[in-house]
Structures are given as structure tokens and as C-alpha cells.
N, C-alpha and C positions, 0 to 999 in steps of 0.2 A: 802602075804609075801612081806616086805618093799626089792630093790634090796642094797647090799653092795654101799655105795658109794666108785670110787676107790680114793687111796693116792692123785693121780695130783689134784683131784676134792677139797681135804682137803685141799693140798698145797697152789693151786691157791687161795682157801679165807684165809690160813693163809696170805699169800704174799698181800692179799687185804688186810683185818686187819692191818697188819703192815704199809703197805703203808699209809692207812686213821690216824694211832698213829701217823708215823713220820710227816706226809702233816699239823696235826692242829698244828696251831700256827708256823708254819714252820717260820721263816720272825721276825717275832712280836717283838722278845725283839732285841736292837741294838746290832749290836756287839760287844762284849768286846775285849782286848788287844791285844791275840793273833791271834784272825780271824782275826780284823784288819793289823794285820800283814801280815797275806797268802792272804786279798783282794791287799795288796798293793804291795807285791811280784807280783803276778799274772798279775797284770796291766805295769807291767815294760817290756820292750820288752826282748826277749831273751836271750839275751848278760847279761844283766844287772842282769837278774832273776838267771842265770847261776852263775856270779861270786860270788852274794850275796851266795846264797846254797851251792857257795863251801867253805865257811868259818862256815856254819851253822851247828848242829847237823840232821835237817831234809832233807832228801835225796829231790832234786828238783821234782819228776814225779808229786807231788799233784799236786805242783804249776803251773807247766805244763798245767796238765788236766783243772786246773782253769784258766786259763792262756784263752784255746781256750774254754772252757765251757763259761767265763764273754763275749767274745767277739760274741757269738751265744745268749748267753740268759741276758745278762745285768749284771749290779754288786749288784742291790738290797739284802737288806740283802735274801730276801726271794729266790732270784736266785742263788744267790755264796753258800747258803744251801743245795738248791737242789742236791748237786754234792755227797755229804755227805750221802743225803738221798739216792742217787741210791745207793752208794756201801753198802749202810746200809742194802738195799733192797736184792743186790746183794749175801751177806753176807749170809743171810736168805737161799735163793737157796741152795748154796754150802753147807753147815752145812746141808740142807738135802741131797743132794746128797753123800757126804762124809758119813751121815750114814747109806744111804742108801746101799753103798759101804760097811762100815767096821761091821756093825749090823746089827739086822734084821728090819723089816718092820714095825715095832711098834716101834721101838727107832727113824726111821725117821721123821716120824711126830710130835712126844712128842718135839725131840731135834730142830728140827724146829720153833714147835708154845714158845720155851722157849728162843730160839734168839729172833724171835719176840718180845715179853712182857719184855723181859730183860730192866730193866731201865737203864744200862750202855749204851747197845747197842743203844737204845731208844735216850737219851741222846746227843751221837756224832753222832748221824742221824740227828741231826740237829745244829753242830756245823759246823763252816767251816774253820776244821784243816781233819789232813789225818789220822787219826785214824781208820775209817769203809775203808778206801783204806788198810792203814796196815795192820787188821784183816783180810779181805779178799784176800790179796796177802798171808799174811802168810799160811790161813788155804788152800789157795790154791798150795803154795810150797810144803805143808805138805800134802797133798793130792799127788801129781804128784812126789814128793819121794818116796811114800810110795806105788804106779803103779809103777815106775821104777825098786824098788826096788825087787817086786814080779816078774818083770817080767823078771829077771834076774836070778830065782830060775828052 
């Protein structure tokens, strides 16, 4: 008799899976208008980055994180990416954890490998705007509401 594999074991290759979908071609195509935009945000010193974002619609933290990310890993299309791809990765975690939290044991896994494969998700895991920072700030306020809130009952 074969032993159950456990959930982290499923996890850990869904999060590899994922990782090797967003890693190819990571870089490859140039960037278009708007990354150019957040690489060139990001490259401004702080003052500068600060006052542009206060007249912008997108709040400064990506730029920030991009900011000290280009100055540790370069600005190549394929590195000012990279930033994208962790919260993308990031993303992936939490949506299991979260339903691990709010369902049972089988919608964690399922709901996991289906962030993964998701072509949206997929998609701005390799653009370099703050979208997989958004989704994972979000789904993570929306998580720690939703503890607060239980634990106020």
C-alpha cells in the first residue's frame, strides 16, 4: 500500500510548477509603456519617486520595493520582473493558506494549483506593474479581517 502523500508535499510542487510557468520567458519580450514607466519611477531617488506618486493613481510601495529590488538585482527586463514573479508566487501560498483557513483540505489544494495555471495570474507574474503585489496585499487584508474579526466573537 502506496503512503498518502501529505498537502505541503502537493503544495511545494504546485509552487515549483508555478515558479518554472512564471521563470520561462521571464525577460524576453521588452517592455512596453507602462513597465517602462514603474522601471523609471523606481530608478528616481526617493524624493522624486515620492512626489510623482503623489499626483498618480498607483499608490508608491511597488515602486519602492522596485526601487531597492533594481538596485540589488539590476534593471534588466528579466530582473525588474522578477519582483512580480515573487508576489505572484507569493499569491499562490496565501490562497492556500487562506483556504486552508476558511475550507476544508481538498478546496486547498484544488484552489492553489488553480491560482497557479490561472493565465491572468500567470500573465502579471511577469509584467513589471504592481498587480500580484495588489492581489496579494488584498487577499491578505481580507484574510487578517476576517481573524480579527472571529476573534472578536
Amino acid at each position: 500500500m502506496r503512503p498518502k502523500s501529505s498537502p505541503r508535499f502537493w503544495l511545494f510542487l504546485i509552487l515549483l510548477a508555478a515558479f518554472a510557468l512564471r521563470l520561462f520567458r521571464l525577460g524576453v519580450s521588452s517592455l512596453w509603456y507602462d513597465e517602462t514607466v514603474s522601471v523609471y519611477l523606481a530608478r528616481q531617488d526617493l524624493v522624486d519617486l515620492t512626489r510623482h506618486t503623489a499626483g498618480d493613481i498607483h499608490p508608491p510601495l511597488y515602486y519602492y520595493l522596485l526601487h531597492f529590488w533594481g538596485q540589488v538585482a539590476g534593471w534588466s527586463e528579466f530582473s525588474t520582473a522578477f519582483l512580480s514573479l515573487f508576489f505572484g508566487i507569493v499569491l499562490i501560498a496565501l490562497v492556500y493558506r487562506v483556504a486552508h483557513e476558511w475550507f476544508n483540505s481538498r478546496v486547498t489544494l484544488i484552489a492553489a494549483f488553480l491560482v497557479a495555471i490561472s493565465p491572468y495570474n500567470l500573465w502579471y507574474s511577469q509584467e513589471v506593474r504592481m498587480y500580484t503585489l495588489g492581489a496579494t496585499l488584498g487577499l491578505a487584508s481580507t484574510y487578517f479581517f476576517v481573524r480579527l474579526f472571529r476573534s472578536g466573537q
